[in-house]
N, C-alpha and C positions, 0 to 999 in steps of 0.2 A: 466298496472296500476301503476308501482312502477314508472313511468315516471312522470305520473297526482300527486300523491304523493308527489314528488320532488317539483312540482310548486306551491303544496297547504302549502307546510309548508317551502319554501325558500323566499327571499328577493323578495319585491316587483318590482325589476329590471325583474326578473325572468317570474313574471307574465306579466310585461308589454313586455319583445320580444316575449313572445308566441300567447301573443294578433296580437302585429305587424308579426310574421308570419303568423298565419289565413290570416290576414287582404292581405297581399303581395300573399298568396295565392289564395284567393279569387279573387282578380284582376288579376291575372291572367289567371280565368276560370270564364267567365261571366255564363258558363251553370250550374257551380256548385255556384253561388252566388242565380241565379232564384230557383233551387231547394230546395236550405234553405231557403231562401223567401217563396216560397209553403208550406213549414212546417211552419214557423212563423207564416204565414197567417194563419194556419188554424186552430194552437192552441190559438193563440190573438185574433180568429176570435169574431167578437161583441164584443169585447171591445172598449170603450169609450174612453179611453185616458189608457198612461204610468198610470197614479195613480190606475187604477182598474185593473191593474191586477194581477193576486195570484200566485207569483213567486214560490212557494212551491207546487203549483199544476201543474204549467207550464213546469218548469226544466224537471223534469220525462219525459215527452213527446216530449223533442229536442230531437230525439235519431240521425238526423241529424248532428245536433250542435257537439254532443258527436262523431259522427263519427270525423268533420271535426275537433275537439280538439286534436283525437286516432291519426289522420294521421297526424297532426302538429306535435306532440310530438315526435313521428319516425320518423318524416322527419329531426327536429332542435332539440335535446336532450339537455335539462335543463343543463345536466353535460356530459362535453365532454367524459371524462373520470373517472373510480370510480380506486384511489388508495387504493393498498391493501399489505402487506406485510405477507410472511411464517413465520411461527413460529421458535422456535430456531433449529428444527431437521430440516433434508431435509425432503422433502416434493415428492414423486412420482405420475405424473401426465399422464392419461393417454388420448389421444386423437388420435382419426380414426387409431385406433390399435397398435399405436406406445407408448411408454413410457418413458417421459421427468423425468429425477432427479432434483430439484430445490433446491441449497443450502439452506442452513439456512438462515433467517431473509434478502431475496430477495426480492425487491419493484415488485411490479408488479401492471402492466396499464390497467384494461378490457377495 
C-alpha cells in the first residue's frame, strides 16, 4: 500500500510510467490481458457507452485491475530508493542475529 500511496500523491510523471508499465506488461501476457478483459466485461456488462457508467460503483469490483496495479508497483517501484539518516547518537542495529553499530548522523539507502 505505501507504494499505491507514493503514486497517488507524486507528480504526474509518476502516474504516467506506472500506467506505461501495466500497459508493457500486459503485452507481454496476452492470457493475463483476456482475464482482465473477463472482469471488465462483466462489471460494464450492459452498459451502453463510456457515459453510463458509475465509476464509483465500478472501481470496487476491478479487484483484477488492483491486482495487476499491486504487481506493477513491486515490480517498477515509484521511488528507487527512500533516504534516511541516524540521529546524532550511534544507533545499534540488529539483523539475522548479528549486530551492526551505526555512527552518528549516517545517510542510509533502504
Amino acid at each position: 500500500m505505501g507504494n499505491l500511496f507514493i503514486y497517488n500523491v507524486a507528480d504526474h510523471d509518476t502516474t504516467a510510467y506506472t500506467i506505461c508499465y501495466a500497459i508493457y506488461m500486459l503485452a507481454a501476457q496476452p492470457d493475463v490481458q483476456n482475464w482482465l478483459g473477463e472482469e471488465i466485461d462483466s462489471v460494464f456488462a450492459g452498459k451502453d457507452g463510456v457515459e453510463t457508467w458509475e465509476y464509483e460503483k465500478a472501481i470496487p469490483k476491478l479487484k483484477r485491475c488492483l491486482a495487476l496495479m499491486y504487481e506493477t508497483v513491486h515490480l517498477y517501484r515509484p521511488a528507487v530508493f527512500i533516504p534516511r539518516a541516524t540521529s546524532t547518537e550511534s544507533t545499534t542495529l540488529k539483523l539475522e542475529g548479528k549486530e551492526y553499530t551505526l555512527p552518528p548522523q549516517t545517510f542510509i539507502i533502504i
